[in-house]
N, C-alpha and C positions, 0 to 999 in steps of 0.2 A: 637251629637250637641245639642239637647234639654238637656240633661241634664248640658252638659257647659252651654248654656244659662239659665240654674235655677240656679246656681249658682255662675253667674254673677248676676244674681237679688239679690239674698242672700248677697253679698257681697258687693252690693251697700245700702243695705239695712243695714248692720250693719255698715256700712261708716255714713250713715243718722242719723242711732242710737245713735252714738258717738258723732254727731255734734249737733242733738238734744235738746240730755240730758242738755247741756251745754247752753240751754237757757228756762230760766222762768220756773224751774223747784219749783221754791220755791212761786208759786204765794199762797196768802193766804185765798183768800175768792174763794171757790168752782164757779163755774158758774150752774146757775139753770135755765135751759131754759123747758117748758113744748112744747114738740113737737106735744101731742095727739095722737103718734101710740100706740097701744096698742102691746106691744112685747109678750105676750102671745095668736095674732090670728096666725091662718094657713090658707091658701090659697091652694082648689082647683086645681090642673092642669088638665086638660082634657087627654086622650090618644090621638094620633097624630101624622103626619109628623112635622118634623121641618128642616133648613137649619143649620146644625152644620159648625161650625168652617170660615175661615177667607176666605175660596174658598167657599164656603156654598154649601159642600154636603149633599146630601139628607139623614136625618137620620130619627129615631123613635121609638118614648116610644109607646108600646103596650097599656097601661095596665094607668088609674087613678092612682095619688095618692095625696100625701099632703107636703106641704113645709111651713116651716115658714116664716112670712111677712119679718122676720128680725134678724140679727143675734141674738144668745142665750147672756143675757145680764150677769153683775156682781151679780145681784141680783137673777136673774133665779139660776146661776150655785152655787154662795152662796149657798141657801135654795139646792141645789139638795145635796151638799158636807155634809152639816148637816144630810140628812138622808142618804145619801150612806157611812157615817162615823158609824153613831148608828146602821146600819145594817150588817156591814162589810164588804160593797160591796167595800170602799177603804182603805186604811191603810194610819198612818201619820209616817214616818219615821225623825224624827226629824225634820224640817220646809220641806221635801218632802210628797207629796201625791203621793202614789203609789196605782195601782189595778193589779189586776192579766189579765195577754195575754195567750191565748194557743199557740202563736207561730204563722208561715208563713210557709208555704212550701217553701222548698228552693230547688231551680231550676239550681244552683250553676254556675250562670253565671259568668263572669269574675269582674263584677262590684259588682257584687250584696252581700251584708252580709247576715249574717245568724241573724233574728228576731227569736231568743229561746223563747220558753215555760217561765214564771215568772211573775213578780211584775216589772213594768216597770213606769218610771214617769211622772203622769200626771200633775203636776204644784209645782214648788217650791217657797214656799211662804216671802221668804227672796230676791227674786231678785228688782230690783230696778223698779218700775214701775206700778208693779201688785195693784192691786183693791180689790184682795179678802181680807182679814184681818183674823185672828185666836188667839183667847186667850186661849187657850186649852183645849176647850169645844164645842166654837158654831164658826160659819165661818159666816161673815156677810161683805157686798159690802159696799167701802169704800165713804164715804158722798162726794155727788155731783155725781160721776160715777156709781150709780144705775143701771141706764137705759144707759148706754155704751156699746158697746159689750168685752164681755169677752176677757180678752189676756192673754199671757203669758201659753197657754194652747198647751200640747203636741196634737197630734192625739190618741194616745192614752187617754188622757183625752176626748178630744171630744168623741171619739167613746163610751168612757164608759160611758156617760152622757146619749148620744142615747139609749144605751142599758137598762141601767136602768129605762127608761120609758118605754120600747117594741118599741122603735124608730128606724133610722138609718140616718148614714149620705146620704147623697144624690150619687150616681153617679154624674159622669161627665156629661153623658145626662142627669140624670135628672133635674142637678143644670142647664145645658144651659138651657134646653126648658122652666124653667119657668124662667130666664134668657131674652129671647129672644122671646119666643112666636112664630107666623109662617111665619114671615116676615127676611128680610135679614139686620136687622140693625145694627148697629154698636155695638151700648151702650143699654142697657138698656129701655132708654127711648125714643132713636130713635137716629139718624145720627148726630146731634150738638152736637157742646161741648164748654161749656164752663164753669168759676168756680164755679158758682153755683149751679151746680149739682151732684157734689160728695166731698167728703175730701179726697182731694188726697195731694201729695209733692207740697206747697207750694200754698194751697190754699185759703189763709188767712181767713179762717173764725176765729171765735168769741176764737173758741178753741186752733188754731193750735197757734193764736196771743197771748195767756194766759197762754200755759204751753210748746209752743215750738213745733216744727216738730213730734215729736215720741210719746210727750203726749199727743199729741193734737187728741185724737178719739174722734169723736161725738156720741151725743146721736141717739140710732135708731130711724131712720127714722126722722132726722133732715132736711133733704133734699127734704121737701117736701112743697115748695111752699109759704111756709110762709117767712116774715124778722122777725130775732131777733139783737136785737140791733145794727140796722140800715144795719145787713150785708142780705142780701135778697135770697133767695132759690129758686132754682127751682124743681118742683115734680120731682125727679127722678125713680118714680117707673116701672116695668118692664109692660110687657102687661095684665101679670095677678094679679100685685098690690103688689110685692114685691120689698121691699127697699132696696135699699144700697146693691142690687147685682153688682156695680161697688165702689169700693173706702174703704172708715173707715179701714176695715181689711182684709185680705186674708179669706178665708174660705176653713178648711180644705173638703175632697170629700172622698168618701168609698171605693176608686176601691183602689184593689189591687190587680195591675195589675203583668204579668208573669215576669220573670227576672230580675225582680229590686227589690230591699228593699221600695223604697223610697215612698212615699204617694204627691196628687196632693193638690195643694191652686187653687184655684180660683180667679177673681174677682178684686185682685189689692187692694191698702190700700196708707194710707197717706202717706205711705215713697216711694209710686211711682210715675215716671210719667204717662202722662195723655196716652199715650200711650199703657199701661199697664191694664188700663179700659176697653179698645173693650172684647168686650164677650167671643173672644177667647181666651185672655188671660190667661195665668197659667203659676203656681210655682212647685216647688216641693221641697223638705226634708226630709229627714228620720225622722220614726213617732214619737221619741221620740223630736225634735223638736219642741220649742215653742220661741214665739217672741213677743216685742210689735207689731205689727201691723198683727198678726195671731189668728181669730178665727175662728166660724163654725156658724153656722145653721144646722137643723135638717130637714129628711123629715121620710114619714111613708106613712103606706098603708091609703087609705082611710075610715073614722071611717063612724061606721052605720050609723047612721043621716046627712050624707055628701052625702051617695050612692045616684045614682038615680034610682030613681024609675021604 
């Protein structure tokens, strides 16, 4: 049943897509908003109990580590494709970016496909939508969408980003508890809801009005309390000060779990409804999967100067 319910989302979601595209796709002057998150901090999580999922059973991260404030942006993952190109951590297969998987164990359940060993694709740069830009040398984030979060990115792109710095994607626990924090709340930023504190399906902000439903991602951490031209925000950050863990885009999760192929999102994005936000919230698709409204975040162990003492 969860898996038919992800892909009923999936298929509402490329319904969205299609109905999207199809408006204000050709606006001309970029929008420039300066939001002041810095997308290159990390945030702390403490080890802990926490209240996982939608009954809020009693769960627990053992162990510190570290998560990013905000999803990985166009400009982050630019500059990473540039040296994971010159070092041949990825391959360009004619407008495909490919890297190498060693494969999944296969459990050979009735559902489940077989993830082989190979060079699998993490972003094709000819789809209609994408940010990243390439003239067959250097990869650079396309003007105005800098500081957007990344899309149009497989899980296997994600995960290869991660690894490339000594990173990793987040668990599912992990991503709830800084997520949610130790309390039972709904959203992110506590039990109300309303449009000013995520870009979700139809939440007319500045962007969604400018390039349409499926173009319309915000900048990270736009959600944070400030008005830009005259449409007003509310802080949406979690308990431990990260952004836009409900809305802009799904974010892929590392677990790869037993008898399935399939890899988890997170989080909800602008082609959902607002329902789709609460914390418990998830998607899924197999990893070679990418979409407008699908990126990631990163987390990692905790660096020395973060430890305490």
């Amino acid at each position: 049943m969860k898996q038919r319910k992800s892909i009923y989302i999936l298929t509402a979601t490329i319904l969205i897509m299609t109905l999207g595209l199809a408006f204000k796709v050709n606006a001309q002057d970029e929008l420039q908003m300066d939001t002041g998150v810095n997308p290159g901090e990390w945030i702390l999580i403490p080890a802990g109990e926490f209240y996982k999922g939608q009954h809020n059973h009693e769960a627990e991260v053992d162990y510190d580590y570290e998560i990013m404030a905000t999803h990985v942006t166009n400009a982050q993952y630019a500059g990473y494709l540039n040296k994971a190109l010159d070092s041949g951590f990825v391959k360009m297969i004619g407008d495909t970016i490919k890297g190498y998987y060693p494969g999944d164990e296969f459990d050979g359940y009735k559902h489940e496909f077989k993830i082989e060993e190979g060079y699998w694709t993490h972003m094709v740069l000819d789809e209609k939508g994408i940010h990243i830009k390439f003239d067959g040398t250097k990869f650079w984030a396309q003007k105005g969408f800098e500081d957007h979060p990344v899309i149009m990115v497989s899980w296997f792109g994600a995960k290869s980003y991660a690894d490339f710095y000594g990173w990793r994607l987040p668990t599912e626990l992990e991503w709830e508890k800084a997520a949610r924090g130790s309390d039972t709340r709904a959203y992110p930023w506590g039990n109300n809801f309303d449009e000013s504190y995520a870009n979700y399906y139809k939440s007319f902000d500045p962007f969604e009005e400018a390039y349409g439903i499926m173009r319309g991602t915000t900048p990270v951490g736009f959600y944070n309390g400030k008005t830009y031209s005259g449409f007003k925000t509310s802080d949406n950050r979690s308990p431990y000060g990260l952004y836009d863990m409900a809305g802009n885009v799904w974010q892929w999760v590392g677990d790869d779990k037993p008898f399935v192929h399939y890899r988890y999102m997170r989080g909800g994005s602008l082609a959902t409804y607002s329902q789709h936000l609460r914390i418990w919230g998830e998607n899924s698709a197999g990893p070679d999967y990418y979409g407008l409204d699908v990126g990631f975040r990163c987390a990692r162990d905790v660096q020395d100067e973060n430890k305490k003492k």
